[in-house]
N, C-alpha and C positions, 0 to 999 in steps of 0.2 A: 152585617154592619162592620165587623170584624173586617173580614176580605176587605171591604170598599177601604176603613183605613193603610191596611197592608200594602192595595194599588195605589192610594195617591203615594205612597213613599218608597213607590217602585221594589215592592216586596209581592212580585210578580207569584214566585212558586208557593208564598205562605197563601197566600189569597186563593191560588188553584185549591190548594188541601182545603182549606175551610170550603171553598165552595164544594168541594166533590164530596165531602161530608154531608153539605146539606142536602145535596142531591140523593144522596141515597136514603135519608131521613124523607124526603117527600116521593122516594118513589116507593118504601115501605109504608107509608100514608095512604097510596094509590092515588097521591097528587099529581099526573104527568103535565097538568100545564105549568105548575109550579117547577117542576122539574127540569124541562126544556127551557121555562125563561134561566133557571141559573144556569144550563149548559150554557144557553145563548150568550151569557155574561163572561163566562169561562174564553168564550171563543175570542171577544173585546181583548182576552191577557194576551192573546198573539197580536193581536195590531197593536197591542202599546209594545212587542216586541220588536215589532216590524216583519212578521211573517205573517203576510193575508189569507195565503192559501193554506194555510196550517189553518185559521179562522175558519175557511172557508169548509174547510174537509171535517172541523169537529162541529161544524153546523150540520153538516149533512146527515153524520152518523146521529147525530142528537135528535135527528127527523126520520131516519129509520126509527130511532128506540123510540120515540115518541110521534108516530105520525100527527098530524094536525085532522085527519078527518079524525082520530079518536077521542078529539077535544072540542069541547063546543067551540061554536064561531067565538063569539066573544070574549073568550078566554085565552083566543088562540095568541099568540103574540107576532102579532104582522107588524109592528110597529118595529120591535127590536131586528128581527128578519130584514127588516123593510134597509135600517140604519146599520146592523152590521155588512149587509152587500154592497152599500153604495160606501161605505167607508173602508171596505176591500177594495174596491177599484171595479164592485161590477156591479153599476146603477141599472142594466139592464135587467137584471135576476131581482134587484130591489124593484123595480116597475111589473117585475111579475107579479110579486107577491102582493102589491100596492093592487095589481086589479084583482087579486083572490079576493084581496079582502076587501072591495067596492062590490062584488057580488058577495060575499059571504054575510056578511055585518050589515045589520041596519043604518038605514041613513040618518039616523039621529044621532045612534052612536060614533058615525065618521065626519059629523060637525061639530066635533070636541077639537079644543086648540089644538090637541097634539097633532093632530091633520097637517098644521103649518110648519111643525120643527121636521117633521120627518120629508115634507118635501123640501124643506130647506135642505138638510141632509143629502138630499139625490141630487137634487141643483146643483149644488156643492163639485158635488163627484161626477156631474156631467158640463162642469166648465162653466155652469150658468150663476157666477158668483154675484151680478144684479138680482138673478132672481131668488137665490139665497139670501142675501141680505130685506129684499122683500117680504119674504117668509117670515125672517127669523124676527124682525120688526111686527109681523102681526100676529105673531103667538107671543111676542113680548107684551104685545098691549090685552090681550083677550087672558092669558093665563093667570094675571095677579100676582106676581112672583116676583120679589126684586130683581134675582139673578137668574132663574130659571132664562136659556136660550142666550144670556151674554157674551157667552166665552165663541159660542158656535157664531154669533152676529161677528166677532171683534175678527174669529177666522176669515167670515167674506169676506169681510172688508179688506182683509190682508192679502188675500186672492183676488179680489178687484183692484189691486196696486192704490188700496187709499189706506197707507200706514198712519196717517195723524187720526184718521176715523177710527184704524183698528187699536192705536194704543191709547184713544179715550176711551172705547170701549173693552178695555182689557181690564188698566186700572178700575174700570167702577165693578168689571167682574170680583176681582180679587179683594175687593174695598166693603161692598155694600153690603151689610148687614142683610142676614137671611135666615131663619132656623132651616129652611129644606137646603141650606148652600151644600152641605155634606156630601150630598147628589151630584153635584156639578165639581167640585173641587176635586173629587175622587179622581174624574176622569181629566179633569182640564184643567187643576192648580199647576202642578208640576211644568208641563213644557208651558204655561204661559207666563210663567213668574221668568222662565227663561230666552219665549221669543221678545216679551217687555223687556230685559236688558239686551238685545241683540236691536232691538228698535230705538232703546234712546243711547244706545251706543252709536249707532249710524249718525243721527243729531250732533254726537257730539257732547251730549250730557252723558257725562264723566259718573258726577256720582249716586246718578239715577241710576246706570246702568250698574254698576257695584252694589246698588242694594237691591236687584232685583235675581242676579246671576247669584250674590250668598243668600240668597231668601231659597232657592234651587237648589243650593248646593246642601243647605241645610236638612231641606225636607227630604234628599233623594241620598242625604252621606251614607244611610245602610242601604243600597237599592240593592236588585241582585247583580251577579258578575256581568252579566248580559246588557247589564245595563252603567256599567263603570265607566266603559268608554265619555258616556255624556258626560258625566260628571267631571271625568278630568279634560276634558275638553272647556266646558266651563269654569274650573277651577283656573284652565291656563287664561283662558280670559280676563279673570280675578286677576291673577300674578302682572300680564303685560299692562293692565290699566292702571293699575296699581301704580308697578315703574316709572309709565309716565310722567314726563315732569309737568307741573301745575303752570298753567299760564299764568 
């Protein structure tokens, strides 16, 4: 829980150390599926870097140290596998994994909602942002969850070029009351508090967009160096709207 706070506030390298901590706590357990799911999470800290194949390579190693046939099926984590590849840029290696685990796993167990975010997930990353937005639409209704899948829907939408859809559904991400929100904010508060000021900047709303680029600037002011670039990119955003003169 620790880590997950440190990533939403782009405290990328504190979050590695606690997670690599934990990791060695569950593998002194002889927990290896617990182990591999937090490599898997470890490898997430490079795609919010923007290095995939860095993701990519410490998934691999994580699947040497931890094979999947050493772990029972249903423990295995095809789901995270499934969503770190297609969120790398290789939905086809997430389609692998997607049929292990249709012959692996019972079919009771792969008619749980999560079946819908994770192909939404691969939709996503194979161009098919209608059929993403269908997905993420029926594990919205089947999971119970205010926010659970919003921020991932408000994405399609924003890749299907329907920006009024995707910054209604940004703001209710950011907005709706949730006790599991902690889950989704970790990974998608930060860049959405800042494509929402880049969207109603576009509009022309002045000072929507200033309150959503300092809501950014705030949560990300300690991030690591690797990640300053953004901030003062947004900050310079802050600065010229600012200047503006008021109609």
């Amino acid at each position: 829980l620790l880590a997950a706070i440190d990533r939403m506030h782009g405290q990328l390298a504190a979050a590695e150390r606690r997670m690599g901590a934990q990791v060695a706590i569950e593998e002194e357990r002889g927990n290896m599926a617990e182990a591999l799911d937090i490599a898997i999470s470890m490898a997430f800290l490079d795609i919010d870097r923007g290095a995939p194949e860095e993701a990519i390579a410490k998934v691999e190693a994580a699947l040497e140290r931890y094979p999947l046939a050493t772990i029972p099926p249903t423990d295995r984590q095809y789901s995270s596998l499934m969503a770190l590849h297609a969120v790398a840029g290789q939905p086809q290696r997430a389609r692998e994994f997607q049929a292990e685990w249709r012959r692996e796993v019972d079919e009771a167990l792969r008619r749980r909602p999560g079946r819908h975010r994770v192909e939404g997930v691969i939709a996503l990353a194979e161009g098919r942002a209608d059929q993403a937005i269908a997905e993420y639409r029926a594990y919205y209704a089947e999971v119970g969850c205010n926010v659970c899948s919003l921020y991932e829907l408000g994405r399609a939408y924003d890749a299907a070029g329907e920006p009024d859809s995707a910054l209604a559904v940004y703001e209710r991400a950011t907005s709706i009351p949730d006790l599991s929100r902690i889950f989704s904010d970790v990974i998608w508060l930060a860049p959405t508090y800042k494509r929402l000021g880049e969207l109603h900047e576009q509009v022309g709303n002045r000072e929507r967009a200033l309150d959503y680029y300092n809501r950014f600037v705030e949560l990300w002011e300690d991030a690591d160096p690797e990640l300053q670039p953004v901030v003062r990119d947004v900050r310079e955003r802050v600065a010229r709207l600012v200047a503006e003169p008021r109609e």
